[in-house]
Structure formats: structure tokens, C-alpha cells
C-alpha positions as CSV (number, residue, x, y, z in Angstrom):
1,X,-24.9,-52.0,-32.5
2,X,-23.5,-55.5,-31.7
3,X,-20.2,-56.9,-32.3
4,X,-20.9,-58.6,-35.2
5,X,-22.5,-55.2,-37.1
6,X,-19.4,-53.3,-36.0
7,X,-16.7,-55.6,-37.3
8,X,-18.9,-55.1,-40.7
9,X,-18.6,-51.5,-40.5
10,X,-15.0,-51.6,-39.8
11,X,-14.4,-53.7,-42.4
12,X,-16.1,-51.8,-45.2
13,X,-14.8,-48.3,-43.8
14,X,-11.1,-50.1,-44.1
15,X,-8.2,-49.6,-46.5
16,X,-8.1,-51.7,-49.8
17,X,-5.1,-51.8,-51.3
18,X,-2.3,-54.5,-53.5
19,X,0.0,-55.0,-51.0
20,X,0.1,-55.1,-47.2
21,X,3.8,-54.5,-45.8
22,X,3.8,-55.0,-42.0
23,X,7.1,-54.0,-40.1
24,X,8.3,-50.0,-41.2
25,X,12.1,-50.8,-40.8
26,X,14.6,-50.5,-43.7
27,X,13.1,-53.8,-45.3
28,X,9.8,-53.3,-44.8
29,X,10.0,-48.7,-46.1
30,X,12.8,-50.0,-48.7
31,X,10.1,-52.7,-50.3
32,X,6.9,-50.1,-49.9
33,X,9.4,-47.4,-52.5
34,X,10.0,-50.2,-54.4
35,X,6.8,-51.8,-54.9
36,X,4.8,-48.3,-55.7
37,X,7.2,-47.4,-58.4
38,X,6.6,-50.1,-60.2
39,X,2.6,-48.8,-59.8
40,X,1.4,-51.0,-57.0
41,X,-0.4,-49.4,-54.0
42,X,1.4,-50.4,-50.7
43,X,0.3,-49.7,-46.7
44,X,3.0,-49.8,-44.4
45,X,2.2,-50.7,-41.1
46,X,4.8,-49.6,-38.2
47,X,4.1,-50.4,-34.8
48,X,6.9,-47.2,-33.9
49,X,5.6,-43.1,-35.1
50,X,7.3,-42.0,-37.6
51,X,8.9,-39.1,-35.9
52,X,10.6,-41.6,-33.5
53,X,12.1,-43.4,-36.4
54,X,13.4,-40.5,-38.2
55,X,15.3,-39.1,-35.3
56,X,18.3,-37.0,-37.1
57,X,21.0,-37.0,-34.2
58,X,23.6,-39.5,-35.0
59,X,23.8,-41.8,-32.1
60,X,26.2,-44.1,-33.8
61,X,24.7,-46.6,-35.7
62,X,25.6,-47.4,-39.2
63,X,25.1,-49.8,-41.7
64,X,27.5,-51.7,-44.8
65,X,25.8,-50.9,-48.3
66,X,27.3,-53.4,-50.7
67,X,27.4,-51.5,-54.1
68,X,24.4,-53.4,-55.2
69,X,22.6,-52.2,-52.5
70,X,23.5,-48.3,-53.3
71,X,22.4,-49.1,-57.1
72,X,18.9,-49.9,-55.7
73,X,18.8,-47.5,-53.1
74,X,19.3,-45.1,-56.4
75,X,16.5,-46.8,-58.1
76,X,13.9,-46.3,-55.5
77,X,14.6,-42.7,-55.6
78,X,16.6,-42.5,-52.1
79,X,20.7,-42.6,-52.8
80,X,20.4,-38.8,-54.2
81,X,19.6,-37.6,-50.5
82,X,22.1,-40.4,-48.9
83,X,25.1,-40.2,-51.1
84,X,27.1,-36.6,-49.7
85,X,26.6,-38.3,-46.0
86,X,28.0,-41.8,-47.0
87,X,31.4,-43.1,-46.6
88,X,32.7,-45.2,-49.7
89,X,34.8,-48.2,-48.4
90,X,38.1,-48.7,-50.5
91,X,39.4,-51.5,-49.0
92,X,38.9,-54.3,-46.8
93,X,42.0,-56.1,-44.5
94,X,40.7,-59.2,-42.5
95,X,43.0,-60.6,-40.0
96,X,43.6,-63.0,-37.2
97,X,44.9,-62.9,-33.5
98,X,44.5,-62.6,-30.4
99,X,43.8,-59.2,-28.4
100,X,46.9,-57.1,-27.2
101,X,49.1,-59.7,-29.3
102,X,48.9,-58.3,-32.7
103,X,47.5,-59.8,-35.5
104,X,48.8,-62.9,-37.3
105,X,51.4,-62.7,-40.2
106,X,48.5,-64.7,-42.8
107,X,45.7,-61.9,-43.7
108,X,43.4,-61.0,-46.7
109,X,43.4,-57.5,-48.4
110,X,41.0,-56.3,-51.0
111,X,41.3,-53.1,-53.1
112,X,38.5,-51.6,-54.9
113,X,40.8,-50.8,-57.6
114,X,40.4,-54.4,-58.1
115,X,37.1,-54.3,-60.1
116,X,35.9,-52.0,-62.1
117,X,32.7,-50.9,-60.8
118,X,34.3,-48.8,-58.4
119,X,33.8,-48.8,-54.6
120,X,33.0,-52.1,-52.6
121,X,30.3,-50.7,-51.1
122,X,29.6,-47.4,-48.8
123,X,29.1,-47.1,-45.2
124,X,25.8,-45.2,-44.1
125,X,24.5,-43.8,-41.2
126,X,21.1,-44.7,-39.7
127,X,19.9,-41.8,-39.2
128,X,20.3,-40.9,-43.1
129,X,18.7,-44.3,-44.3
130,X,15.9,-43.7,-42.3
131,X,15.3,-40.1,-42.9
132,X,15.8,-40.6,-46.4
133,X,13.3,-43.4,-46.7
134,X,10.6,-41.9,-44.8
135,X,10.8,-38.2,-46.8
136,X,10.4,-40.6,-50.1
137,X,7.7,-42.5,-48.6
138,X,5.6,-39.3,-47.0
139,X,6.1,-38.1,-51.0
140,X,4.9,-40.8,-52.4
141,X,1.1,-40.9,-53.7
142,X,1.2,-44.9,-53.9
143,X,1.7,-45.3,-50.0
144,X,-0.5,-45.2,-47.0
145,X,1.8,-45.4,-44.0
146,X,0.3,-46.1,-40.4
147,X,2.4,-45.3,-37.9
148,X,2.3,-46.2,-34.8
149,X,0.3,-48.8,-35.6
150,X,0.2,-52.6,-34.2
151,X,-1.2,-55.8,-36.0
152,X,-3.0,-58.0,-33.9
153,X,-5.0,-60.1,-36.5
154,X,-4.1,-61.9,-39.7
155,X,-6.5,-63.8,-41.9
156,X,-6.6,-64.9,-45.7
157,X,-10.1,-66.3,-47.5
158,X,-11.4,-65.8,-50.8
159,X,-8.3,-64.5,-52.7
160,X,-7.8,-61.9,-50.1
161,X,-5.4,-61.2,-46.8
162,X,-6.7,-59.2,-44.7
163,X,-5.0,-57.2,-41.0
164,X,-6.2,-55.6,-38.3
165,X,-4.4,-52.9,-37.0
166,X,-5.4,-50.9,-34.0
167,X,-9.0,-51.6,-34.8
168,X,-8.3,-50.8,-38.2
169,X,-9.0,-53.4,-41.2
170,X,-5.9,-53.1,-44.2
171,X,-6.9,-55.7,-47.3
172,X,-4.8,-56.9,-50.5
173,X,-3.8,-59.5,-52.5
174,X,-0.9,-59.9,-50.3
175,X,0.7,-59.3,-46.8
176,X,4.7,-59.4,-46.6
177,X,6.0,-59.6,-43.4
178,X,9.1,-57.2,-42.7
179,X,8.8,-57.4,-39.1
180,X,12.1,-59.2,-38.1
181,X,13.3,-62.3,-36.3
182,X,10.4,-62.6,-33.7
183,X,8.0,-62.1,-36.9
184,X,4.1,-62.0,-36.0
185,X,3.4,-62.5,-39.7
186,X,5.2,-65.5,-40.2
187,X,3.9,-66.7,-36.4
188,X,0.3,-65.6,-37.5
189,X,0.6,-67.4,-41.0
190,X,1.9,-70.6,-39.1
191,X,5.3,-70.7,-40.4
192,X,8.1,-72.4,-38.0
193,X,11.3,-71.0,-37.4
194,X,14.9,-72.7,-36.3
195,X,16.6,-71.0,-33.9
196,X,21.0,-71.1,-32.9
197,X,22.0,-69.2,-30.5
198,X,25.8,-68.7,-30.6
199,X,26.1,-67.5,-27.3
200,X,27.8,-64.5,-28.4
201,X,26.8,-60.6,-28.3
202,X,27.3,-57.9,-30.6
203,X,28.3,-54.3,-28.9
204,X,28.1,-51.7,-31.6
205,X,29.3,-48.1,-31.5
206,X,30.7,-44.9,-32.8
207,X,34.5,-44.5,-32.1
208,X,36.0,-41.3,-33.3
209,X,40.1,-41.4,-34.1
210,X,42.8,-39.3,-34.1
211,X,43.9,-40.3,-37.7
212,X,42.6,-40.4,-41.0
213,X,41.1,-44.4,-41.4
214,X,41.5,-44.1,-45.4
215,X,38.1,-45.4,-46.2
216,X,39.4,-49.1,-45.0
217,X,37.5,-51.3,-43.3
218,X,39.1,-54.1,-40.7
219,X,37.6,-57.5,-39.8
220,X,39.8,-58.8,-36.8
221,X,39.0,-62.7,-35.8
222,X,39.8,-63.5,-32.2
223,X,38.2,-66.2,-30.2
224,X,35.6,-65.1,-28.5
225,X,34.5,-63.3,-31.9
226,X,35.0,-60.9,-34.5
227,X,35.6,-57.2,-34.7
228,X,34.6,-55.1,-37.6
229,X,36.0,-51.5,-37.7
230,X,34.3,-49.8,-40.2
231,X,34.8,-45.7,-41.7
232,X,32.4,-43.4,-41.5
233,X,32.6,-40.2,-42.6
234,X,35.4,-37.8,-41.0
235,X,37.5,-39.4,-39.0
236,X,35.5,-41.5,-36.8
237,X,34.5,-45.7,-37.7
238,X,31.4,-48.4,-36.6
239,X,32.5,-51.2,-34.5
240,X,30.7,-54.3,-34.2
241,X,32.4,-55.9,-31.4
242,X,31.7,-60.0,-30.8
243,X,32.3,-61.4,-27.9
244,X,30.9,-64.1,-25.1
245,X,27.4,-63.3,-23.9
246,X,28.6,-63.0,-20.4
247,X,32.0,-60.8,-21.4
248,X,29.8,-58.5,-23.3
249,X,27.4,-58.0,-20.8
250,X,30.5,-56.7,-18.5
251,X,31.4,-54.6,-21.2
252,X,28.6,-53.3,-21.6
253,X,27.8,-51.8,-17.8
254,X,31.3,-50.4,-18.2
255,X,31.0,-45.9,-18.9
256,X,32.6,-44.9,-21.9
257,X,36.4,-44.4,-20.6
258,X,36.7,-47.8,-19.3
259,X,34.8,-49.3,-22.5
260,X,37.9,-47.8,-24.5
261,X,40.4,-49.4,-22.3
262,X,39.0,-52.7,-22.3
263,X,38.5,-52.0,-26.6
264,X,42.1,-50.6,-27.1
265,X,44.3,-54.2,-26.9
266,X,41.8,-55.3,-30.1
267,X,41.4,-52.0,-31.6
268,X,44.8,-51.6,-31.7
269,X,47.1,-47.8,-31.8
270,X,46.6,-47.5,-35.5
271,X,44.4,-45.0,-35.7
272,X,46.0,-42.7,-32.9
273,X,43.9,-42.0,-29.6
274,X,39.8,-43.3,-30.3
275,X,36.6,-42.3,-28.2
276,X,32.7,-43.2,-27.9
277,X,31.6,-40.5,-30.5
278,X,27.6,-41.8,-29.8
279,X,25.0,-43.9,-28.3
280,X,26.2,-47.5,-27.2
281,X,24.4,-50.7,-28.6
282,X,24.3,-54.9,-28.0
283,X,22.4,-57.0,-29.6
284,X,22.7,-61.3,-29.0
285,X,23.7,-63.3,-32.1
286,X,21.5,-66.3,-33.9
287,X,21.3,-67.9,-36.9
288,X,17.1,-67.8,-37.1
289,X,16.0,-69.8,-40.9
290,X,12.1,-70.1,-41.2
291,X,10.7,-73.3,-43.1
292,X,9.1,-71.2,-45.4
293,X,9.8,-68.2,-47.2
294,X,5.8,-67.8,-48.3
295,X,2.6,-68.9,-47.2
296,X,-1.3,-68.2,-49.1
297,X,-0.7,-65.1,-49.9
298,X,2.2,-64.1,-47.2
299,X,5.6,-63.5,-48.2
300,X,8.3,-62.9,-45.4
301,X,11.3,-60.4,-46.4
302,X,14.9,-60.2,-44.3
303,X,15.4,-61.2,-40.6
304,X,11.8,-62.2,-40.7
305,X,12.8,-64.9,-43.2
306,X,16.3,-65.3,-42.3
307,X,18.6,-63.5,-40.0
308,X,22.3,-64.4,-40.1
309,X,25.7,-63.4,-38.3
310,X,27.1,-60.1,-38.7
311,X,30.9,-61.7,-39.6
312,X,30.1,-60.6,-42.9
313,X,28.0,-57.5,-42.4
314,X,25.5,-59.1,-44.9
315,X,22.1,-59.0,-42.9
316,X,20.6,-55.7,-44.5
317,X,22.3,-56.4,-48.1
318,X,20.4,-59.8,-47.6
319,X,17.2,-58.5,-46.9
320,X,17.7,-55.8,-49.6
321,X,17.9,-58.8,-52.2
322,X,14.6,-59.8,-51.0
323,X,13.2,-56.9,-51.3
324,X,14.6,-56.8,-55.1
325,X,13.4,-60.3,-56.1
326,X,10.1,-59.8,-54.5
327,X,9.3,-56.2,-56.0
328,X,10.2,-57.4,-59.6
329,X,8.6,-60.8,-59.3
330,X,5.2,-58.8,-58.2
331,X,5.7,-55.9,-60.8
332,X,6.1,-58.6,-63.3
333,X,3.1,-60.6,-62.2
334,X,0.6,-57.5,-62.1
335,X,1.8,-56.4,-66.0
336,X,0.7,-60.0,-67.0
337,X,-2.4,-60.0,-65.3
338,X,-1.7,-62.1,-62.8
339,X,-3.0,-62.7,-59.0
340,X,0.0,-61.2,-57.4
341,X,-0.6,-63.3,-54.1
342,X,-1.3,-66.3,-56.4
343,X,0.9,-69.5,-54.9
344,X,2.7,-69.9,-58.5
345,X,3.6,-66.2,-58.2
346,X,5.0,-66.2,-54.6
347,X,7.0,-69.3,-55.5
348,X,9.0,-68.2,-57.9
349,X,10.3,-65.2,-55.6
350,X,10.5,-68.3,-53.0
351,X,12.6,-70.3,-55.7
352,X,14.6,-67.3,-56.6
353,X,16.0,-66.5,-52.9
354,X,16.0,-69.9,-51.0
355,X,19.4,-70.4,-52.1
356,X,21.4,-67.9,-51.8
357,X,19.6,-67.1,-48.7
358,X,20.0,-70.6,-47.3
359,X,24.0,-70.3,-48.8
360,X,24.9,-67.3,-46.9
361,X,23.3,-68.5,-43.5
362,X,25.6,-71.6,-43.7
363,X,28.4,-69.4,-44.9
364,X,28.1,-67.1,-42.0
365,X,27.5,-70.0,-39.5
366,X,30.7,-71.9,-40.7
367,X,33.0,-68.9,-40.8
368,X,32.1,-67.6,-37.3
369,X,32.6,-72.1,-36.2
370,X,35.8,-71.8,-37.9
371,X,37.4,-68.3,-36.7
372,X,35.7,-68.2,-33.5
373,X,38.2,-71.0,-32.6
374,X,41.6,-70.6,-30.8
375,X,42.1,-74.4,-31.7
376,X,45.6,-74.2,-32.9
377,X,44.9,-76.6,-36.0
378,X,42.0,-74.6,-36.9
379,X,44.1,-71.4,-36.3
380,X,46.7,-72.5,-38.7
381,X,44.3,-73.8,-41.5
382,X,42.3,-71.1,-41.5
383,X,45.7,-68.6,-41.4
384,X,46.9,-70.5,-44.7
385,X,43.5,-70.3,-46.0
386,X,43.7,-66.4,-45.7
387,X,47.4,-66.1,-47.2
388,X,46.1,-68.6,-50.3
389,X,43.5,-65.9,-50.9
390,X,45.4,-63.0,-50.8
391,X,47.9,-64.1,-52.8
392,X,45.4,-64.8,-55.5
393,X,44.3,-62.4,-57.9
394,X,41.2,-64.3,-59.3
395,X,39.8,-65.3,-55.7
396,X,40.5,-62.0,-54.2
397,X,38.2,-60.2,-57.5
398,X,35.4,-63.1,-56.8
399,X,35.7,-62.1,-53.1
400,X,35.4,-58.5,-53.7
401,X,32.4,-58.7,-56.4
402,X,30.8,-61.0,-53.6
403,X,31.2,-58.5,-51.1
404,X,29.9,-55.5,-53.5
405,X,26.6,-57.9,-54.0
406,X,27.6,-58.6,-57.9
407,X,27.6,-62.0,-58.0
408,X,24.6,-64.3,-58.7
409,X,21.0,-63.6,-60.5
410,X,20.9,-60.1,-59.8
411,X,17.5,-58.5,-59.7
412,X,17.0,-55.0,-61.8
413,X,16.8,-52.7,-58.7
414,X,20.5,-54.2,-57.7
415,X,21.3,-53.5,-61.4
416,X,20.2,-50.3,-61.3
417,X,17.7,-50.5,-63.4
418,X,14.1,-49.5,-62.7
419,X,11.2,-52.0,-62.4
């Protein structure tokens, strides 16, 4: 046979299916549950095996679950198995200083007592998440999962996109790229993407404490950056340490003793004697915004759309609303009839998300501008801009439904309610 009879074969002997999810992370396994319980067919392409990504030893890394988040991970069939292993978070105290000083007298405390929903949101281990997600997709009759499998080619002609992965020809109506902030999908499609580097890495970690942390989670502003101290279950929290590039790289060479020396002056003696309880992570900041948030029949979904600063701890709840919008704007479109790759169909998950994805990234970028700043002008605004909003009952409630993700036009799977 020649070339031209095998790529024929390949192509006929390929999977046909609705959907085409490249990337197997939380977006990209979150969107494929999503998508086949409303009755589409999904493949889910993963360039990692699937045994690698459900590796159940805790090595320390943990995400924030706004409330919305928890409804949907309920309606996709996942929370059940997730719950007894999360950590609900029943407060929040944000504060301002400088290492071994203590923090300023101005700070912000939220109570989840506050709103009537209940907790804020629930702190969850990765190594849950991804199990959980991966048992519901093996289970589920909708999804074809290749894993480990890489895409090398993307095309779209006569109503249909088409990849090829490992040799291996996957067709829909639609590819959505879940494939992060160095996305081949949107590369491939020939979407552009605007890059700022902040100069600033995040070390992330498992630190287990002598005391109780009461479900409370800290932010601490200092200079150089934040750092979020965040409960997890028993008495150990996260950490998700900013600092300068260069600083964290010194950090990050240093064993676990020494690490905990140079952490205690910011962590602070509240929590009695702390320790690495895991693995040891850094990842470098951006702000990454693509031009686009679809292409014919593409649609990108989380970092590969839009990755932000962790100051918030917003990144996964973001792509999490994506993967909301999208799953009940395609649902929608299929019970009507229509082309779900269609361009009129794609916008309207494209006009749903721009702005609130575009609000948060310049959110995130001005609050790390203003509090990554030992100014002392800046320090002293933005200490009185803290008191104001703690001593306010109605902003603190809008803050905490913002930060439990029940603001806005919520989709049904943040409402808990099935597509």
C-alpha cells in the first residue's frame, strides 16, 4: 500500500464520535462527565496513562473548590466519592505584612455563617479529584478515553474536526482543547495568546501542624508575594507560597528542615511546630489571555483559554465554569437539533464567559500589582481598603458569595442541577 491508501484506511477504521476533548486533566475529564450525561459521546485524549494520573499517595497537592464547584462536581456524579476526604473551609482571614514582623492591624475576615448556603467552599486533595474522575469516566458507556495518547494533527473541513493521535484518526463535530497554557489546540487552530510574566514563582506543599487549623484559611500579602495557608483534612494545610523567581528557586534546592526555617517568619507560631507532610512543588506565575475563546469548530476550556494568578485560588473554579457554560450550551444545542460545532453555537458559550473570564484575569492581575507592593502609600491604601471591608457586613456577604462561585449567570451544573 502507499501513503495515500493508508491514511484512507486509518481514517475509515478511526473513532467517530460528538465531541473531541484533548488534554485528560481536571478540565478536560471534568467536561468529558459532563458532556456524556447530558447524552453526548466524548473521547478524551491524554497524552499521560491513566494509571500515572490516578496515583493514590498523597504527595501534597490540593486544590480550593468554591461551593459552586462541589455542586457540579455532585452533578457529574463525582462529589459522593470526594466528599468524606474533603476539608470544608469555614473561614477566610486575609492579611498584610511583612515576614517575621507580624501582620498589619487592617485585615479581612469572612465567616461562612455569613450566607446561608453553608461552607465557602472545600479543600480537596489531588489525588481524590483525580481518582474520582477517572473511576466515573472508566464507568461511563459515553466515553472513549486514550491514554497515553499524543495529538500531533488537527484539521476541520466539511462540518467536521478531525485529530490524529498516535496514528490514530478521532472525528466530531467539535474538538475542545483542555490542554493548558502551552495549548496545541489553540496553537494548531491558530489562535494567539498574550503572555505576563510576573516574575514570581509559586512553591506549593503539604505542611502538617501541631494544632488544630479550624477549617480557616489565611491569605498573607507580603512583597515579594502572597501566601495562602490552606486546611486540609487532619491537622495538616496547602501552602502556596509566592515569591521572586530567583528567591524561590533558592528555596526550592533547600531539604525539607531548612525549607521550614526559611517558611516559619511568614508562616508564623500559630499553628504550634509545622513539617513537609509530602512532595514539594514550584510552578512560575503568568497572566496567559488567548484572543479567542473558539475557533470553526474548536472551543478552548481553562488555562488553555485563560490562566490567571493563584492570589485568589480561582484557576480550577474558573476553568470549572467553562466547563459548565460549555456542557449546557452544547447539551442545549444538540436537543434543538442544532450543529453543535456550528459558529452561532460556539459563540454564545464564547459570549457567555469572555467576561467574567476577562474580569477575573484583570482582577487577579491588579490585586497581585497592588499587594505585591511594599510602597508605603500603596501599603496604607490598600490596609484601609481591607479594614473598610471588614467592617462591612454587605461587602463582606458579596465577597464571600464571590468566593463560593454564587455570583453571576450561573450555569445549571454550578446550580446543581443536571443538564
Amino acid at each position: 500500500m502507499d501513503n495515500p491508501a493508508r491514511t484512507t484506511i486509518l481514517r475509515v477504521m478511526g473513532i467517530q464520535n460528538d465531541i473531541t476533548i484533548v488534554g485528560g486533566g481536571l478540565n478536560g475529564t471534568g467536561l468529558a462527565l459532563a458532556l456524556a450525561s447530558g447524552g453526548l459521546t466524548v473521547t478524551l485524549i491524554d497524552r499521560l496513562p491513566a494509571d500515572e494520573r490516578s496515583l493514590a499517595d498523597f504527595d501534597g497537592r490540593a486544590y480550593a473548590l468554591a461551593l459552586a464547584s462541589t455542586r457540579l462536581l455532585g452533578a457529574i456524579g463525582v462529589w459522593e466519592q470526594i466528599a468524606p476526604d474533603a476539608q470544608p473551609m469555614l473561614e477566610i482571614k486575609v492579611t498584610d505584612g511583612r515576614a517575621g514582623e507580624g501582620p498589619s492591624p487592617f485585615w479581612m475576615h469572612f465567616d461562612h455563617s455569613e450566607i446561608e448556603e453553608g461552607p465557602m467552599g472545600y479543600m480537596v486533595e489531588d489525588r481524590h479529584l483525580r481518582c474520582a474522575y477517572l473511576d466515573a469516566v472508566a464507568a461511563h458507556p459515553n466515553i472513549t478515553h486514550l491514554a497515553p495518547a499524543t495529538v500531533t494533527e488537527q484539521h476541520v473541513q466539511n462540518g467536521w474536526a478531525e485529530v490524529i493521535a498516535d496514528g490514530q484518526a478521532v472525528r466530531s463535530r467539535l474538538i475542545v482543547g483542555c490542554d493548558g497554557r502551552q495549548s496545541g489546540t489553540a496553537m494548531r487552530a491558530g489562535i494567539k495568546r498574550s503572555l505576563k510574566d510576573y516574575r514570581q514563582t509559586a512553591l506549593v506543599a503539604a505542611i502538617g501542624h501541631e494544632k488544630p487549623h479550624g477549617g480557616i484559611a489565611h491569605q498573607f500579602f507580603m512583597p515579594a508575594g502572597p501566601l495562602a495557608i490552606l486546611p486540609l483534612t487532619g491537622n495538616r494545610s496547602a501552602i502556596v507560597w509566592a515569591e521572586t523567581t530567583a528567591r524561590a528557586e533558592e528555596l526550592d534546592a533547600l531539604d525539607d528542615d531548612a525549607f521550614i526555617a526559611a517558611l516559619r517568619p511568614a508562616f508564623g507560631d500559630f499553628l504550634g511546630d509545622i513539617h513537609v507532610a509530602g512532595a514539594r512543588f514550584s510552578y512560575p506565575l503568568n497572566l496567559t489571555e488567548t484572543e479567542a475563546l473558539v475557533a470553526e469548530r474548536i472551543a478552548l476550556v481553562g488555562d488553555a483559554a485563560h490562566g490567571v494568578h493563584p492570589i485568589a485560588g480561582q484557576g480550577l473554579n474558573q476553568g470549572l465554569r467553562d466547563v459548565a457554560a460549555l456542557a449546557e450550551v452544547v447539551t442545549d444545542a444538540l436537543r434543538r437539533g442544532e450543529d453543535i460545532g456550528a459558529p452561532d453555537v460556539l459563540e454564545r458559550y464564547a459570549a457567555w464567559r469572555r467576561f467574567d473570564a476577562t474580569l477575573l484575569a484583570r482582577a487577579t492581575d491588579t490585586f497581585n500589582a497592588l499587594f505585591s507592593n511594599d510602597n508605603p502609600t500603596v501599603r496604607l491604601v490598600r490596609d484601609l481598603g481591607l479594614g473598610l471591608v471588614s467592617s462591612s457586613p454587605a461587602l463582606r456577604r458579596g465577597f464571600i458569595r464571590e468566593a463560593a462561585g454564587l455570583t453571576g449567570d450561573l450555569p445549571r451544573l454550578l446550580q446543581g442541577r443536571t443538564l
